[in-house]
C-alpha positions in Angstrom: 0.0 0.0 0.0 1.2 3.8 -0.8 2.3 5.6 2.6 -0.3 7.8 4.1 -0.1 11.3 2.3 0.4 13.6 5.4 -2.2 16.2 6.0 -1.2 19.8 5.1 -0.2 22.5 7.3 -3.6 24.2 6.8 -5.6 21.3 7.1 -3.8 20.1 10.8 -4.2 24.0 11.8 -7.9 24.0 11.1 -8.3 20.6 12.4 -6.2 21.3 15.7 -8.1 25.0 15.9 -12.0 23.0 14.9 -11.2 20.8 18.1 -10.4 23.0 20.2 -13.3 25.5 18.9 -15.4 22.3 19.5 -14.2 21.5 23.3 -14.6 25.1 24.1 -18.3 25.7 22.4 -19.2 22.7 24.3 -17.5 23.4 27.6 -19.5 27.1 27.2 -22.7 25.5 25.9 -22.9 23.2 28.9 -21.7 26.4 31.4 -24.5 28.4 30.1 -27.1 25.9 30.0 -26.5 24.9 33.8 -26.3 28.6 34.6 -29.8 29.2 33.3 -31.4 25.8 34.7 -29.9 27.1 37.9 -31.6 31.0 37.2 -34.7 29.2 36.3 -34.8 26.6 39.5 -34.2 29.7 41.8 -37.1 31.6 40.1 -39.2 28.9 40.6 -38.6 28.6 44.1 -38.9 32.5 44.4 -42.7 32.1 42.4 -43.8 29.5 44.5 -42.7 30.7 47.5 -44.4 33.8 46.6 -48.0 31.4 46.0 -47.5 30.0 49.2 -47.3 33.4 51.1 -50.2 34.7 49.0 -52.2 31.8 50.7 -51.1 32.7 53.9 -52.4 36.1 53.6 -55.7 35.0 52.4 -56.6 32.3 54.4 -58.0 31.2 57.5 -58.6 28.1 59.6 -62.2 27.3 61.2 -62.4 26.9 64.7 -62.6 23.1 64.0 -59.3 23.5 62.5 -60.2 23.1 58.9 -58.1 25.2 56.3 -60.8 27.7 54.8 -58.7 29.0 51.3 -59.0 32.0 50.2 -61.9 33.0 47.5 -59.6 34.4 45.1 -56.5 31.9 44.2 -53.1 34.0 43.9 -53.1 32.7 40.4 -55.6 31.4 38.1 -54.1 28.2 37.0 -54.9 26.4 41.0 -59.2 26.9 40.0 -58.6 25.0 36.8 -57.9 21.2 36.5 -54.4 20.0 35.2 -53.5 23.8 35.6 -50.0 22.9 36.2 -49.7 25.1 39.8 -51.1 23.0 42.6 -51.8 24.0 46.2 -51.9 21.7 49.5 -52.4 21.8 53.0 -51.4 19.3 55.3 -51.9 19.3 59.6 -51.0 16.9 62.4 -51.2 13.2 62.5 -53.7 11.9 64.4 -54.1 9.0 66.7 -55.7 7.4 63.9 -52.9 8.0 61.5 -54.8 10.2 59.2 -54.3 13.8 58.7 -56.3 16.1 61.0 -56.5 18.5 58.3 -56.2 18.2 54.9 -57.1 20.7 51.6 -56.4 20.2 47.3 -56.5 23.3 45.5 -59.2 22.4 42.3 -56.1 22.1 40.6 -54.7 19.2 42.3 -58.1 17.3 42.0 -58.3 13.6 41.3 -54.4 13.9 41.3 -51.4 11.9 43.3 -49.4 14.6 44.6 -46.9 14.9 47.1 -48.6 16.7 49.6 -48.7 14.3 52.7 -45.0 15.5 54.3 -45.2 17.9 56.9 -42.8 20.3 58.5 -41.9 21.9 61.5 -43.0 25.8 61.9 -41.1 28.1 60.4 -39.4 25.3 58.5 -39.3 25.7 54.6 -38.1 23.3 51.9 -37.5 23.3 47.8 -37.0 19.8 45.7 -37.6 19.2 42.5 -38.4 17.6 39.9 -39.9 15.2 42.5 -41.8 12.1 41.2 -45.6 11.8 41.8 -48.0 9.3 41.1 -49.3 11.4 38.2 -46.8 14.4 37.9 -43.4 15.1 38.3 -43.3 18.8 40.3 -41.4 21.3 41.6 -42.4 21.4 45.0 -42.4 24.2 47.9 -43.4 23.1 51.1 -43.5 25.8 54.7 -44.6 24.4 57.8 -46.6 27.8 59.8 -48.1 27.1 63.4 -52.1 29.0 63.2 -53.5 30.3 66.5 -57.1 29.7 66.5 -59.5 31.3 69.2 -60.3 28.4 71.7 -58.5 26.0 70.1 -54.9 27.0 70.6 -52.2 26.7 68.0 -52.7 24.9 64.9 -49.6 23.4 63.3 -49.6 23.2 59.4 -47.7 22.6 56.2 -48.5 24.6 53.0 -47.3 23.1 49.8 -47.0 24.4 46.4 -46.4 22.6 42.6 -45.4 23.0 39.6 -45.5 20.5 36.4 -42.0 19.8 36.0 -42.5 20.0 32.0 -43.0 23.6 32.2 -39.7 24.2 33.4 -38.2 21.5 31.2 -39.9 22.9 28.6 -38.3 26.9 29.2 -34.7 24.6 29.2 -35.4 23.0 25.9 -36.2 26.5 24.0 -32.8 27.5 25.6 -30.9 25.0 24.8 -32.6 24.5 20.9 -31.8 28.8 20.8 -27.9 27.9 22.5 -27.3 25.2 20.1 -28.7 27.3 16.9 -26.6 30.6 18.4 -23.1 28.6 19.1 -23.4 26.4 16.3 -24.0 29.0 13.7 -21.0 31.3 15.8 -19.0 27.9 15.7 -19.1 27.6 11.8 -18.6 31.6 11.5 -15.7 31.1 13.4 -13.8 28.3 11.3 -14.6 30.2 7.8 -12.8 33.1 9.5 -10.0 31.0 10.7 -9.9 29.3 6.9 -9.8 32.7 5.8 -7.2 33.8 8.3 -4.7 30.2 7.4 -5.1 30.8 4.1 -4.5 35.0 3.9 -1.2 33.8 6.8 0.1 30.6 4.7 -0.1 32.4 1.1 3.8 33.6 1.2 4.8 29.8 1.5 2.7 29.6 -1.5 4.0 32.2 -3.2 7.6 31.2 -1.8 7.0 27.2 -3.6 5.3 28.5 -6.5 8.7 30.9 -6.8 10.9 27.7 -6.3 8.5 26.2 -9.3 9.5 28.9 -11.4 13.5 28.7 -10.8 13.1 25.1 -11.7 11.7 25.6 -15.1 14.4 28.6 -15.3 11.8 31.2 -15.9 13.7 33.3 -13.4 16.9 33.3 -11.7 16.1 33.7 -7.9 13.5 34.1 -5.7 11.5 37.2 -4.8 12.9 39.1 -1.4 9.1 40.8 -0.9 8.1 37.9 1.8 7.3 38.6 5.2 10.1 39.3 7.9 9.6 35.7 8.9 10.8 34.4 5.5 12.8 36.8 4.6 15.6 35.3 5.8 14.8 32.1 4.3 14.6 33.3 1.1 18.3 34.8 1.3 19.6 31.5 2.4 17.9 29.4 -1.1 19.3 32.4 -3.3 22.4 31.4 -2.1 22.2 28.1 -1.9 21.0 28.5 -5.5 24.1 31.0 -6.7 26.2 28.3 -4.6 24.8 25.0 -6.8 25.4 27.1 -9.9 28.3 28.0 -9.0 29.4 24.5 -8.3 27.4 23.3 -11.8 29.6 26.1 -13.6 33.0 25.0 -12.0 32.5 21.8 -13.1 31.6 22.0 -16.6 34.4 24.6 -16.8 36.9 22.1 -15.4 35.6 19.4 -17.5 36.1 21.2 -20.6 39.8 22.6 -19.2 40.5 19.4 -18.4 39.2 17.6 -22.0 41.2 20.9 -23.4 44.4 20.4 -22.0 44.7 16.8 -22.4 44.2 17.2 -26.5 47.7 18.0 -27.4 49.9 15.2 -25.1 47.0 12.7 -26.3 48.0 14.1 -29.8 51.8 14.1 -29.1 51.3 10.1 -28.0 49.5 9.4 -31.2 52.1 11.4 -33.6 54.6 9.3 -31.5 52.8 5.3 -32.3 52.3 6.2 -35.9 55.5 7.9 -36.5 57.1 4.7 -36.0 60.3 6.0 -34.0 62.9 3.7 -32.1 61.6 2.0 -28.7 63.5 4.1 -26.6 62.7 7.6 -27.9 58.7 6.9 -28.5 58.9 5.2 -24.7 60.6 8.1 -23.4 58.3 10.6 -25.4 55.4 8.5 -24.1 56.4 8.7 -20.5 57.0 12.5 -20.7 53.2 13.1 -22.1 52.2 10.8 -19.7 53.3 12.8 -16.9 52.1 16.3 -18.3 48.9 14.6 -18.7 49.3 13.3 -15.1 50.2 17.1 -13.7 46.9 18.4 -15.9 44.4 16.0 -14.4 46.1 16.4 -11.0 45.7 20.3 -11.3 42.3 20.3 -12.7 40.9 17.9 -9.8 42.1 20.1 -7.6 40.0 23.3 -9.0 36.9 20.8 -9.0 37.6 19.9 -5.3 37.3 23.2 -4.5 33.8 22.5 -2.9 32.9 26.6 -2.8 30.5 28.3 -0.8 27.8 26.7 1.7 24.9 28.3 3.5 24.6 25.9 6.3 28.2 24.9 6.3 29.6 24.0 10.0 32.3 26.2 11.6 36.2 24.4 11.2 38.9 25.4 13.7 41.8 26.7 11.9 44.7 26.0 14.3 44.5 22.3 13.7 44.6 22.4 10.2 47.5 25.1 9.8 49.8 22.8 12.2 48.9 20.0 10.3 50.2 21.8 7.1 53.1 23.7 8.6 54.9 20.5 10.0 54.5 19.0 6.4 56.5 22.1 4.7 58.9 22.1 7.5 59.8 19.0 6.1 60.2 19.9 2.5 62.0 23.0 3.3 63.9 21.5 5.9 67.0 23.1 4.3 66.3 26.4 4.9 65.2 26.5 8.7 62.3 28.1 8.4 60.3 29.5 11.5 56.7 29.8 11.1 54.6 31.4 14.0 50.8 31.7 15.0 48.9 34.4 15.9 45.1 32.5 15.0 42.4 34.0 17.5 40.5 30.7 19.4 37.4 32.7 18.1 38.5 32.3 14.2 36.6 29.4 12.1 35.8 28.8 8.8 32.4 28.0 7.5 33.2 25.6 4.3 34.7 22.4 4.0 37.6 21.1 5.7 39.3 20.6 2.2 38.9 23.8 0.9 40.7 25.4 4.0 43.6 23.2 3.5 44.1 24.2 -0.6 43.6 28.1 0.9 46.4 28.0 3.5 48.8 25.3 2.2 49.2 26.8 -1.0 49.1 30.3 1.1 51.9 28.9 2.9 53.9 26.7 0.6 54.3 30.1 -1.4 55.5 32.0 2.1 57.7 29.0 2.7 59.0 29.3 -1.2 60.2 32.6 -0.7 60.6 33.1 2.7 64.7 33.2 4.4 63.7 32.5 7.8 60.5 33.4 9.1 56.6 33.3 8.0 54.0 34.4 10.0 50.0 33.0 9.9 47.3 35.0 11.4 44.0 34.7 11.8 41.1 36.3 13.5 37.3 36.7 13.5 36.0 39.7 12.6 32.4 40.2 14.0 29.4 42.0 12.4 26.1 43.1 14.9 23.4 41.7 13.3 24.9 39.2 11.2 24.3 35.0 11.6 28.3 34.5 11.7 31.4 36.3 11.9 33.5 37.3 9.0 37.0 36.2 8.8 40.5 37.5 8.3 43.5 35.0 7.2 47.2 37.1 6.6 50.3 35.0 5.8 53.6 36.9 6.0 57.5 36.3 4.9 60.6 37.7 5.3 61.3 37.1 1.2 62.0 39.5 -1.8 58.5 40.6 -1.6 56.2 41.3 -4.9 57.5 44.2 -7.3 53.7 46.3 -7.3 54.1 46.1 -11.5 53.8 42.4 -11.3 50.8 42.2 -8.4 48.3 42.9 -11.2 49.3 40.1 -13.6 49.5 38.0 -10.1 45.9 38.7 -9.8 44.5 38.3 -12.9 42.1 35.1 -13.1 43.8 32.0 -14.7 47.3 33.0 -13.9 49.4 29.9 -12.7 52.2 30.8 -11.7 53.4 27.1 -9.9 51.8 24.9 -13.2 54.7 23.6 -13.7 56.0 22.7 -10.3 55.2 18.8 -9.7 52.9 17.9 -6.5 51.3 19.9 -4.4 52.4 23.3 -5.5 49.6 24.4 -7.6 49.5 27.9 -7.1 47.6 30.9 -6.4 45.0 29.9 -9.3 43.4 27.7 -6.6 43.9 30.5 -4.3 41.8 32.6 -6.9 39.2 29.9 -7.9 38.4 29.4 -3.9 37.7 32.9 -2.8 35.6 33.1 -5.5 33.4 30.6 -4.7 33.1 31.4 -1.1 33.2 35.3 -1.8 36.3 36.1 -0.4 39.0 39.1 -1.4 42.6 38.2 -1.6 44.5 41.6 -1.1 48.7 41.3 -1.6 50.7 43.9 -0.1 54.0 44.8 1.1 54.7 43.4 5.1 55.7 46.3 7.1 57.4 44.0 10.3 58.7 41.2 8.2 60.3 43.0 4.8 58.4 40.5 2.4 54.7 40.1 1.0 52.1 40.1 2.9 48.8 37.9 1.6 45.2 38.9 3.3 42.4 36.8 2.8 39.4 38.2 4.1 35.8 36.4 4.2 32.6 38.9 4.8 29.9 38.2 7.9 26.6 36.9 6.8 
């Protein structure tokens, strides 16, 4: 089976903001909705407390002690059957077990109601919805003690309900008007969040549909008019993309160099087969082309190994690698006693690869060490920029020789000279010198060395 295409950024942002929008919609539908069932129970028991007063006021008990209500109910609903509010009265047990005294509003006719509890006076008590034989209620029950002339105090319990349904029934138009309100605010909400992805991811679009376009070669970089957030980013692939060109240009270059150069000792060895000549010369003629050839490819893999420029290259210590070279010339130029000092900064790195550094300073060097009497000097040091990712970098490489005559320094310059070509072995040159900083966008600068007498060779490599 294919591997599962992984969802989009936009698609796990809406997904990750629609649950969250979900959890909290719910969390604040189910807040509200208890909130008002709790508003609504406490007006209930505020309304039915209010009935049971209004009984108070307007009633009496006999001298018998039966409850004589009151000829106008304190609402309508208790004078009409299944009215929904239903009034009681309840008194004392007596020895029998009945009720001394016992009254039904014409509401609460015919109907199983709790109305049997009784309370002590002054006592008061709200439940609901509580389960009757025929009705679930909201029930409001206040136990009063009644003085009555010649009879002494009567103790009784007035109770007031409500159908349960027509609170239930307030809840349900809430919660249908909550759902319709929060729902309809819930889908608002994710089309504006769409809207908002979509408007904030549109400069990665425009940033891939710009990378589309370099690929086809309908333009050469990409646009620097992103956001500050991708600004940067956008620096980073134009230079990775000047760096693979680069790279793609040195290449082809040294291929065709390199096919260029080896046409005339390949033409030399063929003139020498078909000439017919003694063993001896056409061997010797043969191994002398053979080794020119050998110097050309030698040369012209080191200018491709020249890896160039990288973006995201990791820093390399120089010390290391200029000891590593120095005790290898000490060797070669044993004869001449040369003393070669350090002043490298522990702070100085360079952001390429380790190969290049060592083409830069040994053929730096091996020149210094060519010319030099006695001494050569290396140093290094970083040379910081506020605001910048990395440090710049400053390489200078000293002798106590003859120096440069300032007529020659511009032909010494120029692109393509090679002025060691024909030394065997390592010593290439300053072509590779030449070929480097230009693919890492350095400056080589060749001056006279005030402490030392001789030249004096700065390399210097800009902050990014």
């Amino acid at each position: 089976m294919a591997p599962r295409r992984p969802l989009s950024i936009q698609a796990r942002s809406l997904l990750a903001a629609g649950i969250a929008l979900a959890a909290f919609l719910g969390l604040t539908g189910f807040a509200l909705d208890q909130a008002v069932y709790e508003t609504l129970r406490s007006a209930l028991r505020d309304r039915l407390q209010s009935y049971v007063y209004g009984y108070l006021a307007a009633s009496d008990v006999a001298r018998s002690g039966r409850w004589l209500p009151p000829d106008v109910s304190p609402d309508p609903r208790f004078d009409r059957p299944d009215g929904g509010l239903y009034a009681g009265v309840s008194g004392p047990v007596e020895n029998n077990g009945k009720l001394a005294t016992s009254w039904r509003s014409p509401s609460a006719v015919g109907l199983k109601l709790p109305f049997d509890g009784t309370l002590k006076p002054g006592a008061a008590d709200f439940a609901g919805p509580v389960a009757g034989a025929d009705e679930n209620v909201y029930l409001f029950s206040l136990g009063v003690t009644w003085d009555v002339p010649n009879r002494g105090a009567v103790n009784l319990t007035l109770h007031v309900a409500e159908d349960a349904r027509l609170l239930a029934g307030q809840r349900d138009v809430f919660r249908r008007s909550l759902f319709e309100y929060l729902g309809g605010l819930g889908a608002l909400l994710l089309v504006l969040l769409l809207a908002t992805l979509r408007w904030s991811l549109h400069p990665l679009h425009r940033i891939v549909a710009d990378l589309a376009r370099v690929e086809r070669g309908e333009r050469e970089h990409l646009s620097t008019a992103y956001p500050r957030e991708l600004a940067g980013l956008a620096v980073n692939l134009n230079r990775f993309i000047d760096g693979e060109r680069e790279h793609l240009g040195r290449y082809r270059n040294t291929l065709a160099d390199l096919a260029h150069s080896l046409k005339t000792p390949l033409a030399v060895i063929r003139n020498e087969l078909e000439s017919g000549a003694s063993g001896e010369t056409m061997r010797w003629n043969v191994l002398e082309q053979a080794g020119r050839m050998d110097q050309i490819v030698a040369y012209q893999l080191a200018r491709a190994a020249a890896s160039g420029h990288a973006t995201f290259a990791s820093p390399v210590a120089l010390q290391p690698h200029a000891e590593e070279i120095v005790a290898s010339l000490e060797k070669v130029y044993s004869a001449k006693n040369i003393l070669c000092e350090f002043e490298i900064d522990a702070q100085a790195h360079f952001y390429g690869e380790p190969g290049d550094l060592l083409e830069l300073l040994g053929n730096l060097l091996e020149n210094a060490f060519k010319w030099a009497r006695h001494r050569v000097v290396l140093g290094a040091q970083a040379v910081p920029a506020p605001g910048m990712r990395r440090p710049g970098l400053e390489i200078v490489v000293e002798d106590d020789g003859p120096g440069i005559a300032p007529e020659n320094l511009e032909h010494l310059l120029q692109r393509g000279v090679r002025g060691d070509e024909r030394v065997q072995g390592h010593g290439i040159g300053l072509s590779i010198v030449q070929d480097l900083l230009k693919a890492y966008r350095g400056r080589l600068d060749v001056t006279h060395s005030e402490s030392l007498g001789g030249a004096k060779f700065t390399v210097r490599f800009e902050a990014i």
